[in-house]
C-alpha positions as CSV (number, residue, x, y, z in Angstrom):
1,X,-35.8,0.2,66.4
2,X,-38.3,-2.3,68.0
3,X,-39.8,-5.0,65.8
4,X,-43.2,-3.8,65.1
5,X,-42.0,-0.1,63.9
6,X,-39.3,-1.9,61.5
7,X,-42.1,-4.3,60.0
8,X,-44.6,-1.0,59.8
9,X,-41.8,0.5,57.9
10,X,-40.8,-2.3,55.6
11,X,-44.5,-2.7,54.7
12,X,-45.2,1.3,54.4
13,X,-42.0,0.9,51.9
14,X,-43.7,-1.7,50.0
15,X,-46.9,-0.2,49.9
16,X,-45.3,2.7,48.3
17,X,-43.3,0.9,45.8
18,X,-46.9,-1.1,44.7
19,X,-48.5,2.8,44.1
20,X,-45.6,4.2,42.0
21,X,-45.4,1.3,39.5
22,X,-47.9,0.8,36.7
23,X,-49.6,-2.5,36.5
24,X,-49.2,-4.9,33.9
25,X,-52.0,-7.0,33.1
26,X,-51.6,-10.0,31.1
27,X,-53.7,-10.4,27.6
28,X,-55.0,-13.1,25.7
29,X,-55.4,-10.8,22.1
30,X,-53.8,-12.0,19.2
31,X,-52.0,-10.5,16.8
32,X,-55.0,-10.5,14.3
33,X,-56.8,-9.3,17.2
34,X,-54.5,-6.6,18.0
35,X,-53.8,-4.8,14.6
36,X,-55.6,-6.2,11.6
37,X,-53.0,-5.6,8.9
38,X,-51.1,-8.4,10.1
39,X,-49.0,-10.6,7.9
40,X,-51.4,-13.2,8.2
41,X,-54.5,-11.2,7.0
42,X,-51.9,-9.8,4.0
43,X,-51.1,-13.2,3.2
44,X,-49.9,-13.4,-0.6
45,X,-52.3,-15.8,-2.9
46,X,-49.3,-16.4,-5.3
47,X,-46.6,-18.0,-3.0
48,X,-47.1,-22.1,-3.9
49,X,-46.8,-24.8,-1.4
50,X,-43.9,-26.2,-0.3
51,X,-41.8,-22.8,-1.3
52,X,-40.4,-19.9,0.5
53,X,-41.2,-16.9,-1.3
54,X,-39.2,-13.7,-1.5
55,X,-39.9,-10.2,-2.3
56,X,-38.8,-7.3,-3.5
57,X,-41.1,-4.9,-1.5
58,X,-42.7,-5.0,2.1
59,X,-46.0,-6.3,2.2
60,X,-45.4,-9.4,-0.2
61,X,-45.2,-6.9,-2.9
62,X,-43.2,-6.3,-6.6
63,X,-40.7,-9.1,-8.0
64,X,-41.2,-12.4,-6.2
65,X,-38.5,-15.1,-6.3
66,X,-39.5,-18.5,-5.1
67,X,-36.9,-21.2,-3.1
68,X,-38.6,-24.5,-3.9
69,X,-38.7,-27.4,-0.9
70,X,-35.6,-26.2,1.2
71,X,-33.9,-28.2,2.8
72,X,-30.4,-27.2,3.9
73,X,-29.9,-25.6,7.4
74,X,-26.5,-23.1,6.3
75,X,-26.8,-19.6,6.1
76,X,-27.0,-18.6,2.3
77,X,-27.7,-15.5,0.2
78,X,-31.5,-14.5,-0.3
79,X,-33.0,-14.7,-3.6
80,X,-33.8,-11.2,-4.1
81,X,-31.0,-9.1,-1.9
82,X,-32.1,-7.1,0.3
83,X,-35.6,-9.2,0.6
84,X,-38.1,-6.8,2.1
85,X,-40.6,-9.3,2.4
86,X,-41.1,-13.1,3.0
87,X,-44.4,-16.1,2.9
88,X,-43.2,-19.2,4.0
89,X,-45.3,-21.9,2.7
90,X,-42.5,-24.9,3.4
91,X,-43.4,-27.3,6.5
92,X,-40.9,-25.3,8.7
93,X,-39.5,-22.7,10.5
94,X,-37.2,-20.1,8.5
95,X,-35.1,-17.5,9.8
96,X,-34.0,-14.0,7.9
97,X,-30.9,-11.6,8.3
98,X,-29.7,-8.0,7.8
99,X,-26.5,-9.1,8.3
100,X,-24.0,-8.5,5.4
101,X,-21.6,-11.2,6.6
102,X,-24.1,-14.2,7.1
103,X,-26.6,-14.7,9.7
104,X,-25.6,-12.1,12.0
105,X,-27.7,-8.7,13.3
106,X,-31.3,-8.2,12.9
107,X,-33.6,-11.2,13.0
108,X,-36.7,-12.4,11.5
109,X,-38.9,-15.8,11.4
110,X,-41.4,-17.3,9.7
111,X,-42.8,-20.9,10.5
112,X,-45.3,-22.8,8.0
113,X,-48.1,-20.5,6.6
114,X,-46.3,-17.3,8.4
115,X,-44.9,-14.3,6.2
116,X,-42.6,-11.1,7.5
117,X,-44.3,-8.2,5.7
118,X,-41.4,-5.7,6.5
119,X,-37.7,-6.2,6.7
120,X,-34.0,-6.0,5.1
121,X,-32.7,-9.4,4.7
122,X,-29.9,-10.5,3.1
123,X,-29.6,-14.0,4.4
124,X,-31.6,-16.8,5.6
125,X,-31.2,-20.2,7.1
C-alpha cells in the first residue's frame, strides 16, 4: 500500500469513528441548577451547629438523633441504624456506610452545611 492511500485510510477510519460516537459536552450547571429538590434546597432548619444530625427517614425526615462536635476519625455505629438521612452542620467532611461490618460498601459524604437526603447507613466516620 503506498503512503498516501494508507494515510487516506487511517483518516477515513477516524473520520468514521468521530460520526459513530456521541459527543459529550462539558457543563457548568449545578446541582441546584440541575434538579431543584436537592439536599441543599431540603436543607433541615432543626439540625444545630456544630452537630451531625441523623435521621430516621430520607429527606431529613421522622426521629432525629444529633452527634454533637465530632471529633474522632474511627468507623462507629450511626445513631439511628439504618440512618436514611444526614445534615452535617460540623466544620468537616463526614463519610456514611451500608456496610454491616464497618465502613465497607456503599458510600456517602457530607462536608459542612451538606446533607444526604437518601441512603442506608449503618456507619460513619
Amino acid at each position: 500500500m503506498t503512503h498516501v492511500l494508507h494515510r487516506f485510510l487511517i483518516g477515513a477510519a477516524a473520520a468514521a469513528l468521530l460520526i459513530t460516537q456521541p459527543v459529550l459536552t462539558p457543563t457548568t450547571a449545578t446541582a441546584l441548577e440541575a434538579d431543584p429538590g436537592t439536599a441543599e434546597q431540603q436543607a433541615p432548619t432543626d439540625c444545630p451547629a456544630d452537630t451531625v444530625c441523623f435521621y430516621s427517614e430520607p429527606n431529613y425526615q421522622g426521629q432525629r438523633s444529633d452527634y454533637y462536635n465530632p471529633r474522632w476519625r474511627y468507623c462507629g455505629v450511626t445513631p439511628i441504624t439504618p440512618s436514611k438521612s444526614v445534615w452535617n452542620n460540623d466544620d468537616q467532611t463526614w463519610a456514611f456506610f451500608d456496610s454491616g461490618w464497618g465502613c465497607y460498601g456503599t458510600r456517602w459524604e457530607a462536608g459542612p452545611g451538606q446533607g444526604v437526603p437518601e441512603m442506608d447507613a449503618v456507619h460513619w466516620g
